[in-house]
C-alpha positions in Angstrom: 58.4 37.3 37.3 56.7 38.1 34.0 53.1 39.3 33.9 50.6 39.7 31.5 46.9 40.6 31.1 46.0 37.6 29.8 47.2 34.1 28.9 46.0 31.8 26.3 46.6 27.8 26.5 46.7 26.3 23.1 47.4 28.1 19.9 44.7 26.6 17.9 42.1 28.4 15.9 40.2 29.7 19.0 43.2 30.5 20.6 45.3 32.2 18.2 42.5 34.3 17.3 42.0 35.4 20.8 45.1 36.6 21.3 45.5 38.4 18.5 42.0 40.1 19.0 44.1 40.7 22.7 47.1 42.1 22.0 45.4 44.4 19.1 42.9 45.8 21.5 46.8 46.5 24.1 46.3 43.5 26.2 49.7 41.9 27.4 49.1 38.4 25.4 50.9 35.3 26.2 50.1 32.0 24.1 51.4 28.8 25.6 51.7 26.0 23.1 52.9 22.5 24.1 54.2 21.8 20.3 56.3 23.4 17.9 54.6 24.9 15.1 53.8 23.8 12.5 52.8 21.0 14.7 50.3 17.7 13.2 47.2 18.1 14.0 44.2 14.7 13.7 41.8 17.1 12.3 39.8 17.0 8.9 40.6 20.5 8.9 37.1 21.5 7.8 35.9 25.3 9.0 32.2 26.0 8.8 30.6 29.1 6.9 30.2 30.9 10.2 34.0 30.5 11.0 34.4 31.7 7.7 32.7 34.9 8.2 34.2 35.4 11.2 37.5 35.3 10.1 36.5 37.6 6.7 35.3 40.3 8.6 38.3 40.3 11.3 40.5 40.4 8.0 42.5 37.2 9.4 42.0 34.6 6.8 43.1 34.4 3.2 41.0 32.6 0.8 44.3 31.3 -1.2 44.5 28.4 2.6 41.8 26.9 1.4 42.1 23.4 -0.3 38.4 22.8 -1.0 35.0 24.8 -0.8 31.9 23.3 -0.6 29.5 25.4 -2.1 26.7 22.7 -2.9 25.0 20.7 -0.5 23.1 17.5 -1.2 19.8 17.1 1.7 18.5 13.6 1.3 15.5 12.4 3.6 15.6 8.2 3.3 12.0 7.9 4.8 10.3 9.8 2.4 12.5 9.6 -0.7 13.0 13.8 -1.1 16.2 15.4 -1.7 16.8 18.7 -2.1 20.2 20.3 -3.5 21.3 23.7 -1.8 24.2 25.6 -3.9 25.6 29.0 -2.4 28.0 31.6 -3.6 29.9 31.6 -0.5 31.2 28.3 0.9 29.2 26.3 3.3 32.4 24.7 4.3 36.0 24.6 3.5 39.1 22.2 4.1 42.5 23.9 5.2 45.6 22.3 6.0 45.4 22.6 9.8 49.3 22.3 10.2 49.3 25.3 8.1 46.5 27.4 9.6 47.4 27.2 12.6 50.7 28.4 11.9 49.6 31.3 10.4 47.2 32.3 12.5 49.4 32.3 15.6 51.9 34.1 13.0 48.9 37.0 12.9 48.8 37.1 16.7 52.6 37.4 17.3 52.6 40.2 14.5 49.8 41.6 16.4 51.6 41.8 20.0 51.1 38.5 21.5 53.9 36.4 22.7 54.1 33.0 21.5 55.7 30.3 23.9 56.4 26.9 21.8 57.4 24.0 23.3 55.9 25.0 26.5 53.3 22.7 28.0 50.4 24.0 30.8 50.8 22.2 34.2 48.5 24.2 36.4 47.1 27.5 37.5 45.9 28.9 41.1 44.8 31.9 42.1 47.0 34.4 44.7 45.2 36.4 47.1 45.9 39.8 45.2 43.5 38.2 42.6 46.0 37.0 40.0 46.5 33.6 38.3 50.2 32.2 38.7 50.5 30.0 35.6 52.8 27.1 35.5 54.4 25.5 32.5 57.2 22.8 32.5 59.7 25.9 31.8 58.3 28.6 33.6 55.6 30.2 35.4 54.2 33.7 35.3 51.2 35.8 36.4 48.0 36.3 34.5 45.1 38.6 35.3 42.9 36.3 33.1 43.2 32.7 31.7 41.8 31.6 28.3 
């Protein structure tokens, strides 16, 4: 039966970028995502400043995915009649095709070790006596010392 250090269900965002951030740091990565990539996704696809940054200083977003940045806010307040207009360098938000960028960022963790098992919906989990997590998908099960 397979092992692996640690197991990772759903190869969104959050989940692609923990396993790359895994397998980089020589953890034995397995994602498990129920759909094949690029999959559709009912999402705006809108990532905040602070996801931005994020993803800038771990050197795992390209600024060419973006569709739109919004570098200019509009604050309105109805009760007293003020607005006031924020405008930034750097993008308070920005819209991605999230088909796309989750593609690519589960690209980045399987270039950067992590397995990456499509098709392959969680069932369940449950922890053995030696301490490790049996995971079961409808096409296989393996051992994890953690779950994500």
């Amino acid at each position: 039966m397979k092992s692996y250090d640690v197991a990772i269900i759903g190869a969104g965002p959050a989940g692609a970028v923990a396993a790359a951030l895994c397998a980089r740091s020589g953890l034995k990565t397995i994602i498990v995502e129920k759909k094949k990539l690029p999959r559709v996704k009912s999402c705006a696809g809108g990532i905040t400043a602070r996801a931005i940054r994020l993803l800038r200083d771990l050197n795992y977003i390209n600024d060419q995915w973006f569709e739109k940045c919004v570098n200019r806010l509009m604050i309105h307040y109805p009760k007293t009649g003020e607005s006031y207009e924020l405008i930034s360098k750097q993008p308070y938000l920005a819209t991605v095709c999230r088909s796309d960028f989750d593609r690519k960022l589960a690209e980045l963790a399987a270039r950067s070790g992590a397995y990456l098992a499509e098709s392959e919906a969680f069932v369940h989990y449950e922890r053995e006596t030696s301490g490790q997590l049996m995971v079961k998908t409808d096409k296989s099960e393996f051992c994890a010392r953690i779950l994500i």
